[in-house]
C-alpha positions as CSV (number, residue, x, y, z in Angstrom):
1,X,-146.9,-28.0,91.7
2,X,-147.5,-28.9,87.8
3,X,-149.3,-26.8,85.9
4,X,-147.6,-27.6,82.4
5,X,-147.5,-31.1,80.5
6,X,-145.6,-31.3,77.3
7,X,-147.9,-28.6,75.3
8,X,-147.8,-30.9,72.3
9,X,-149.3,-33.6,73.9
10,X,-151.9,-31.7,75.4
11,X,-155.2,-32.3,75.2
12,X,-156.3,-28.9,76.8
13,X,-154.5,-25.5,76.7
14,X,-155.3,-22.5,78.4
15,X,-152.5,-19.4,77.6
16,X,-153.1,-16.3,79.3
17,X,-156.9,-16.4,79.4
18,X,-158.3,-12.9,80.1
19,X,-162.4,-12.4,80.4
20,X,-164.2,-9.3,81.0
21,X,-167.6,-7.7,81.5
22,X,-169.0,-4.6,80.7
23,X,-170.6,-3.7,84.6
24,X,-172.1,-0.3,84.2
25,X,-169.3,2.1,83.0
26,X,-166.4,-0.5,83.7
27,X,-165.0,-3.9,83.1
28,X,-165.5,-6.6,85.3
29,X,-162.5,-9.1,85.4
30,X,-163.7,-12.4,85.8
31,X,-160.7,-14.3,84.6
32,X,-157.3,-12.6,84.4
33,X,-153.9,-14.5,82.5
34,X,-155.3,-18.0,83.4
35,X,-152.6,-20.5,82.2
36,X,-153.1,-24.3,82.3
37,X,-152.2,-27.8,80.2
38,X,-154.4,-30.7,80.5
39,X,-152.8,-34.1,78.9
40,X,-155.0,-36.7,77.3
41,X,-157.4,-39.2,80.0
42,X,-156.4,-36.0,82.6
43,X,-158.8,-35.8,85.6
44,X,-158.1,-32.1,87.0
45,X,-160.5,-30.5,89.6
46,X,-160.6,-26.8,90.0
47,X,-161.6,-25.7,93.4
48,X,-162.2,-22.1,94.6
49,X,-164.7,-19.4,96.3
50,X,-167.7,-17.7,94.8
51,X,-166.6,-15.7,91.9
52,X,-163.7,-17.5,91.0
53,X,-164.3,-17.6,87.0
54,X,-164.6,-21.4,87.3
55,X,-167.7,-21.3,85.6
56,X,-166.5,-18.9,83.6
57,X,-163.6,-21.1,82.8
58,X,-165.8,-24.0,81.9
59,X,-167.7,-21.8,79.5
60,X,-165.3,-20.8,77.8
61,X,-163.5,-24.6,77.2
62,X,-167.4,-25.1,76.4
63,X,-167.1,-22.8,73.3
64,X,-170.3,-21.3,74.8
65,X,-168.2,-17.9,75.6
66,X,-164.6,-16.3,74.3
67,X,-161.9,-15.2,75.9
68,X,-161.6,-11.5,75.7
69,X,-157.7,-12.0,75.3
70,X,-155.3,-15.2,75.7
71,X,-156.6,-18.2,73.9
72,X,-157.3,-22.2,74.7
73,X,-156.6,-24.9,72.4
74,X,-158.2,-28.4,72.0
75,X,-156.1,-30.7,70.7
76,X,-154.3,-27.8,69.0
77,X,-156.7,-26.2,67.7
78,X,-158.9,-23.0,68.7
79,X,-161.9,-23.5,70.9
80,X,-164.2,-21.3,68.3
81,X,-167.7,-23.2,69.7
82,X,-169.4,-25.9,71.1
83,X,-168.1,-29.3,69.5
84,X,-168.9,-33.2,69.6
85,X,-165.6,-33.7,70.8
86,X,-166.7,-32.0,74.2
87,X,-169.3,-33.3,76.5
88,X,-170.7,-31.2,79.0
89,X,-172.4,-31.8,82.7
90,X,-174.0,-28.9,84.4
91,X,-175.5,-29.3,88.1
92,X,-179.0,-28.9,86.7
93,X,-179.6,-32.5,85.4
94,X,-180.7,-31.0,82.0
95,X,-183.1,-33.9,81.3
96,X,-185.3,-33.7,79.0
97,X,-188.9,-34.4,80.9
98,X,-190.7,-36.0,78.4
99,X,-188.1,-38.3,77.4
100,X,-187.4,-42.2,79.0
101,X,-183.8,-42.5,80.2
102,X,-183.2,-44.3,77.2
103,X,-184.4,-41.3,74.9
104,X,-182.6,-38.7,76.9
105,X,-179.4,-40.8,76.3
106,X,-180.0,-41.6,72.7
107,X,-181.2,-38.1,72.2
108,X,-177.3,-36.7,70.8
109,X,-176.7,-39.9,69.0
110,X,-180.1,-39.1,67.2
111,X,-179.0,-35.7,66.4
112,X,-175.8,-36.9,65.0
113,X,-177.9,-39.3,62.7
114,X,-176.1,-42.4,64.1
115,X,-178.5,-45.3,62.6
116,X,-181.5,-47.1,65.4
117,X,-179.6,-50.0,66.2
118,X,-176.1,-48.1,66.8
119,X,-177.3,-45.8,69.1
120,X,-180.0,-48.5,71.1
121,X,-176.6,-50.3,71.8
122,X,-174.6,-47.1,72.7
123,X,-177.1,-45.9,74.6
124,X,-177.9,-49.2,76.6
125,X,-174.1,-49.9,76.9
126,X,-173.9,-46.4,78.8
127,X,-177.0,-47.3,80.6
128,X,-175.6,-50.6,82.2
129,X,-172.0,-48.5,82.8
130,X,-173.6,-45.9,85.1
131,X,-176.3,-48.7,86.9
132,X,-179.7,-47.4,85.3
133,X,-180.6,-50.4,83.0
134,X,-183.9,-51.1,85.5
135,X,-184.8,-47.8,84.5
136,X,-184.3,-47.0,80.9
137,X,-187.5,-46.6,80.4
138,X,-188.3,-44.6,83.4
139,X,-189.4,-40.8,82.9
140,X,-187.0,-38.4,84.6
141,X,-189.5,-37.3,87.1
142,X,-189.8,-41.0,88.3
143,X,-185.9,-40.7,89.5
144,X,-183.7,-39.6,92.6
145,X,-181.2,-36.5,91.4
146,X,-178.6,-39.0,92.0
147,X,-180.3,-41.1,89.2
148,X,-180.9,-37.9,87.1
149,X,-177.2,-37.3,87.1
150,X,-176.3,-40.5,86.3
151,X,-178.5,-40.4,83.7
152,X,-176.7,-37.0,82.1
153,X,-173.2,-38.5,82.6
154,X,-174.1,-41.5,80.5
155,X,-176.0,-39.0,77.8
156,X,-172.6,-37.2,77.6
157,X,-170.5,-40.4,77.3
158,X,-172.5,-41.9,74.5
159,X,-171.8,-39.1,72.2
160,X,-167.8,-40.5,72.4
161,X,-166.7,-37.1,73.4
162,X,-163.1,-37.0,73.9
163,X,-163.5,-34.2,76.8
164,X,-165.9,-34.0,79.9
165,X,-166.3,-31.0,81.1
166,X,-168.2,-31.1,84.6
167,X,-169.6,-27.9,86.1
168,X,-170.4,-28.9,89.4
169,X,-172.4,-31.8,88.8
170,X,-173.1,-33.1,92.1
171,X,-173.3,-30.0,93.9
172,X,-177.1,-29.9,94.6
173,X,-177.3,-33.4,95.9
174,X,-177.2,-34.9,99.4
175,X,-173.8,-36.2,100.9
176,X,-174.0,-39.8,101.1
177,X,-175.3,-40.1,97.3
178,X,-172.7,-37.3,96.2
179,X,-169.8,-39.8,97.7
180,X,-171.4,-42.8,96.1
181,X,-171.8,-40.5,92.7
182,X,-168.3,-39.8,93.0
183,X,-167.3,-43.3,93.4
184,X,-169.6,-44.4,90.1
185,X,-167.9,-41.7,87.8
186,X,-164.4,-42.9,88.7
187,X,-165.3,-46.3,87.8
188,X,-167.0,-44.9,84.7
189,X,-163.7,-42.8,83.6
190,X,-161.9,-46.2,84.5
191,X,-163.5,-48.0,82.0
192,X,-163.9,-45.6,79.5
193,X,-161.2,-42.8,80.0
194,X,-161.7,-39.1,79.1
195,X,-159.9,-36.2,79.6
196,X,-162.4,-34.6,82.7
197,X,-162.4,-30.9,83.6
198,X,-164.4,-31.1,87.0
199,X,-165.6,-27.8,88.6
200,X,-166.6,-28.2,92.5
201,X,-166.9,-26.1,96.0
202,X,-166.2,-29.2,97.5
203,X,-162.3,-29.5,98.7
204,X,-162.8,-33.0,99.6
205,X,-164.7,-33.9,96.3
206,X,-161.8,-32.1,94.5
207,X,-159.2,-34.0,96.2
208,X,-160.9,-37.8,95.9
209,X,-161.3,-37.3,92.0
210,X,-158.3,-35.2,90.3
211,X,-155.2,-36.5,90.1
212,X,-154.2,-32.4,89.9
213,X,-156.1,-30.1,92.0
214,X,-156.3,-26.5,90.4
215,X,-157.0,-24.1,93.1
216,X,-158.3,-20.3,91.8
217,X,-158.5,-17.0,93.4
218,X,-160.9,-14.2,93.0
219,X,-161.4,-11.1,92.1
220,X,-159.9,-11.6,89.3
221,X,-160.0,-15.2,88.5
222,X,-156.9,-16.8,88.1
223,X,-154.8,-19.7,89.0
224,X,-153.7,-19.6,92.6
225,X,-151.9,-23.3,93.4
226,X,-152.0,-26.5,91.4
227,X,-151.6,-29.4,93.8
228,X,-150.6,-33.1,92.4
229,X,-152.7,-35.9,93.8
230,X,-150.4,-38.4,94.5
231,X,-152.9,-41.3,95.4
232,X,-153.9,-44.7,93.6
233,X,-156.7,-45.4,91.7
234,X,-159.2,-46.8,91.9
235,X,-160.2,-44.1,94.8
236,X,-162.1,-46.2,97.6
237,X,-163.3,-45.6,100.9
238,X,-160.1,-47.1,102.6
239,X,-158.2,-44.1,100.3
240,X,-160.7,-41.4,101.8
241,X,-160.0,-42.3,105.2
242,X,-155.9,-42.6,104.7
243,X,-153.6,-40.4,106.0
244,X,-152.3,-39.0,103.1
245,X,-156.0,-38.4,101.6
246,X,-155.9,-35.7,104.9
247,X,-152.7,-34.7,104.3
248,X,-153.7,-33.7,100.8
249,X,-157.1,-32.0,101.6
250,X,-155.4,-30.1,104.4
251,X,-153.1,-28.9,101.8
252,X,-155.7,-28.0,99.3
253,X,-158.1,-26.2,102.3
254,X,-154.8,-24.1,103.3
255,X,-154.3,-23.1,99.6
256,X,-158.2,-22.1,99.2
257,X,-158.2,-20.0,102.6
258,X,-154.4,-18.8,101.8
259,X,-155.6,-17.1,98.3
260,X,-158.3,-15.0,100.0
261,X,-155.3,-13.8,102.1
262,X,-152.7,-13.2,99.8
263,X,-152.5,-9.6,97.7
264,X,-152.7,-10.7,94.1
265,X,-148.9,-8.8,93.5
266,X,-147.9,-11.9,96.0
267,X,-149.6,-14.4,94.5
268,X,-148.2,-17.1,91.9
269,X,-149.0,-15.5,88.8
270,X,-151.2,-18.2,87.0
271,X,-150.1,-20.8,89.6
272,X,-146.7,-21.0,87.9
């Protein structure tokens, strides 16, 4: 189990990361002493039940919410808001309807002033990267959710964010076009690494992407197991159907069933 890199080389750290709620008269824990490193071009998937704080967890790396106590550090540095340097997939495509695929990609390069022809190349190079370029001029309503999706990843990647964070981002589409999905973004971070912060439900999903799987517990949300992925990339279909693809899942699955079982007093206190 690795939950630490060398912290000076991280990209991403979390320290005792403590969030609470005001719930009528009490607090509600949603993240309690949540410890974790990322290094830099990382793929970690975090994996957990309902009301794990994944989201919450996200949000927070997001700059969208604080920490009520602990901290987490971008290159170093305090998360104290959003920031170019993090891109940020949700499961709703977040498309902007009356926007071409073209716009909707160009759209943050345009906010960030970059000149016409800059970001009509960025955005076009993006395009071709995530197989849309018969379609960048296509409305959003004209595509699959598969297409929509790809669509958002390359509108976060042409931004040059140095982080993706991915909050369930295939989650509300179909089986066969989540594998393929899954398939496209590796090839994508394989081209053009990232550091990638990948929330799912999806044990299998978790396992076929992250080269760590971070496994959380509820009630409160915290780190349960973190499980190295010891498998090759580039992730195919002949690695999804290998032994030691199974091996791995079954480990995962045990460790997601395992923390609903275990008293928090017995479990690894932030997976370490």
């Amino acid at each position: 189990m690795t939950t630490t890199t060398d912290t000076a080389a991280a990209k991403i750290v979390l320290r005792d990361v403590r969030k609470t709620f005001a719930l009528g008269n009490e607090d509600f824990v949603a993240l309690d002493g949540v410890s974790l490193d990322i290094a830099d071009n990382e793929f970690v998937t975090a994996v957990g039940p309902s009301g794990c704080g994944k989201s919450t967890l996200m949000n927070i790396l997001a700059g969208l919410e604080e920490p009520t106590a602990g901290e987490a550090l971008v290159d170093g540095k305090p998360v104290a808001g959003p920031g170019p340097e993090r891109g940020v997939i949700f499961q709703q495509y977040a498309l902007f309807p009356w926007l071409t695929v073209r716009q909707n990609v160009e759209f943050g390069l345009r906010t960030a002033k970059v000149g016409k022809a800059e970001r009509r190349e960025r955005a076009e190079y993006f395009i071709r990267m995530v197989g849309l370029e018969q379609f960048s001029d296509a409305l959003p309503k004209m595509l699959s959710g598969g297409m929509k999706q790809r669509c958002a990843i390359a509108r976060a990647y042409a931004v040059n964010p140095t982080i993706l964070l991915m909050d369930e981002p295939f989650g509300a589409l179909d089986a066969l076009t989540r594998v393929k999905l899954q398939e496209q973004l590796l090839t994508t971070w394989s081209q053009e690494k990232r550091t990638v912060m990948f929330i799912t439900h999806d044990v299998d999903e978790a396992v076929f992407l992250g080269n760590r799987v971070v496994v959380m517990a509820a009630r409160p949300g915290r780190v349960f197991d973190v499980i190295d992925v010891d498998l090759p990339y580039p992730r195919t279909e002949e690695v999804r159907l290998s032994p030691a693809f199974a091996e791995l899942r079954n480990r995962v699955w045990h460790a997601v069933y395992h923390q609903e079982t275990t008293p928090i007093s017995n479990s690894p206190k932030d997976g370490r």
